[in-house]
LUMKOLVEX-305936 format. One record per residue (C-alpha): residue in three letters; chain; z, x, y. Coordinates in steps of 0.02 Angstrom, whole numbers, plus 50000, padded with zeros to 5 digits. Layout:
aa | ch | up | east | north
ALA | A | Z | X | Y .
...
//
This chain:
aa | ch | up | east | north
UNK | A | 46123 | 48124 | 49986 .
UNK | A | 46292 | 48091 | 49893 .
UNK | A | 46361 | 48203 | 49838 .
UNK | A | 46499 | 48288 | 49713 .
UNK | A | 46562 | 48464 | 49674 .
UNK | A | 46698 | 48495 | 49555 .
UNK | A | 46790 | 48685 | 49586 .
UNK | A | 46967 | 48741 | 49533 .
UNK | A | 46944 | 48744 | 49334 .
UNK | A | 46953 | 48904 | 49232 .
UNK | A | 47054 | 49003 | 49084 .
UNK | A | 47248 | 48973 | 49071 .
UNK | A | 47371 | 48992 | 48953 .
UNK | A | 47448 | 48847 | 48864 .
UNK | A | 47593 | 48789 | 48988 .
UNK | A | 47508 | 48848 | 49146 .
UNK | A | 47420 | 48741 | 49289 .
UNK | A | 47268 | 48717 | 49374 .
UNK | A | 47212 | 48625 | 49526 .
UNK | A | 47057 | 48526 | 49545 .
UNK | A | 46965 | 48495 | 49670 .
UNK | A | 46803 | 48355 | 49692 .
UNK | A | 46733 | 48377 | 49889 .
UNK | A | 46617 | 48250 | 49906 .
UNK | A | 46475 | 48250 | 50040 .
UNK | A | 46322 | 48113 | 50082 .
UNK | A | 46479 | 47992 | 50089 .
UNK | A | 46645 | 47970 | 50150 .
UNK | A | 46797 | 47935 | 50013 .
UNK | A | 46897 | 47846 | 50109 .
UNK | A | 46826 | 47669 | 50038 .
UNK | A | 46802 | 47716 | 49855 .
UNK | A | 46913 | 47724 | 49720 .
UNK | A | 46901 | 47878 | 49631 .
UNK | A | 46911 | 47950 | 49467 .
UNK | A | 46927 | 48113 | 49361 .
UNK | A | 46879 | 48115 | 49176 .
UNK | A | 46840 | 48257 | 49047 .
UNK | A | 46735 | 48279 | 48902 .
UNK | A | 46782 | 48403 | 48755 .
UNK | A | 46627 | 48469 | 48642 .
UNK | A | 46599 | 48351 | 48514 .
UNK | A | 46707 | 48212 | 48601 .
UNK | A | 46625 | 48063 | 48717 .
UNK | A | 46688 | 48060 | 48908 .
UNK | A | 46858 | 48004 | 48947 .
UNK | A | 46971 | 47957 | 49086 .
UNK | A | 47103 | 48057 | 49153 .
UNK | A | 47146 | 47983 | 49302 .
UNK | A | 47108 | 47861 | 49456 .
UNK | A | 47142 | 47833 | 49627 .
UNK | A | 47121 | 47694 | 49754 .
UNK | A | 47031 | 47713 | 49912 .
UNK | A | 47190 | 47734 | 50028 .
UNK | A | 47306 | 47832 | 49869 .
UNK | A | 47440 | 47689 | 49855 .
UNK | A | 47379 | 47668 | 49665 .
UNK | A | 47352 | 47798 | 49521 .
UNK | A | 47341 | 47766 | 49334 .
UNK | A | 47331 | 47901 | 49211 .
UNK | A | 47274 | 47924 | 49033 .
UNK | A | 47436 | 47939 | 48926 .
UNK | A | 47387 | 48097 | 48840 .
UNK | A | 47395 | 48147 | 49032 .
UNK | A | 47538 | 48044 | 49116 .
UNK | A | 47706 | 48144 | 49172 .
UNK | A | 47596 | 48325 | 49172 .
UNK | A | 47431 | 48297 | 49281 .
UNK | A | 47453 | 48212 | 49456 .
UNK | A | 47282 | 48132 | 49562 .
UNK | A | 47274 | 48144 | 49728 .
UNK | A | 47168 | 48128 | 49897 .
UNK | A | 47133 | 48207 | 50068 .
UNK | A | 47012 | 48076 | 50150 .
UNK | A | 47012 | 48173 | 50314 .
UNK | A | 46956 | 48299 | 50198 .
UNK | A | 46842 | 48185 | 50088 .
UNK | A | 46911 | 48283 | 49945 .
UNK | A | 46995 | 48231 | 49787 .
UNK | A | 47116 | 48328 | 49676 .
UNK | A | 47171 | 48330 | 49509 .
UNK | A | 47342 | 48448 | 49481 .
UNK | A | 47361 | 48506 | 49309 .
UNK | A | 47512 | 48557 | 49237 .
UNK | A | 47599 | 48620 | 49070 .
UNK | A | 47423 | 48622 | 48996 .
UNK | A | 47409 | 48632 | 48821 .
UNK | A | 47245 | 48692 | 48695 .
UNK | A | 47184 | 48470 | 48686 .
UNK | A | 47142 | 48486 | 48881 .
UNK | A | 47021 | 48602 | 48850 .
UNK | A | 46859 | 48506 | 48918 .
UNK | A | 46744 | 48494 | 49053 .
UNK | A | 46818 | 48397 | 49190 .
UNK | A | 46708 | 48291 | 49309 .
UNK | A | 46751 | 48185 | 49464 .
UNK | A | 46666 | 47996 | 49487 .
UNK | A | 46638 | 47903 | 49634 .
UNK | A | 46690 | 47717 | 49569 .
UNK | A | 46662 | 47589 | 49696 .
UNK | A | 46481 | 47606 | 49778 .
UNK | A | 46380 | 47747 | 49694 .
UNK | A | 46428 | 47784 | 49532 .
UNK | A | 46399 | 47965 | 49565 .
UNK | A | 46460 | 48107 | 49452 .
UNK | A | 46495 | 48278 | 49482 .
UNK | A | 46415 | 48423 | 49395 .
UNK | A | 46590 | 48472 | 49296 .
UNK | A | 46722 | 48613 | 49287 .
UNK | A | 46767 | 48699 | 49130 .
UNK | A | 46934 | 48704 | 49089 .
UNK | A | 47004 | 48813 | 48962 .
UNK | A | 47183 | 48836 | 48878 .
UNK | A | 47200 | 48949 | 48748 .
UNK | A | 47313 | 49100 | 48734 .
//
């Protein structure tokens, strides 16, 4: 069964960090791209990030680029999103994809900035 759980997310104040993570079981990683996006109440889903399958290629949302950084462990069929100098318009729930094969989602981790 494939597989996604988000973990990592939580309250911070504006200027802190956060890491991410998206370990993914049922599957291995290693031959999908992969993505993180977030969804704000109110707002439709966006994307934050992706990766390719071996890491050589990220793009980034540009509300995003320069403070949040994607990355993977396929040994550890895990994905990561690092979040830094986070301000109040992060504030979402974050969720990891599985682009290439499955389409899967993850079930989401709430991030919160706010002083």
């Amino acid at each position: 069964q494939v597989q996604l759980v988000e973990s990592g997310g939580g309250l911070v104040q504006p200027g802190g960090s956060l890491r991410l993570s998206c370990a993914a079981s049922g599957f291995s990683i290693s031959m999908s791209f992969m993505s993180w996006y977030r969804q704000a109440p109110g707002n439709k889903r966006e994307l934050v990030a992706a990766i390719s399958s071996a890491g050589a290629t990220t793009n980034y949302a540009g509300s995003v680029k320069g403070r949040f950084t994607i990355s993977r462990d396929n040994a550890k069929n895990t994905v990561y999103l690092q979040l830094n100098s986070l301000k109040p318009e992060d504030t979402a729930v974050y969720y990891c994809h599985e682009d290439s094969h499955f389409g899967s989602w993850g079930q989401g981790t709430q991030v919160t900035v706010s002083s």
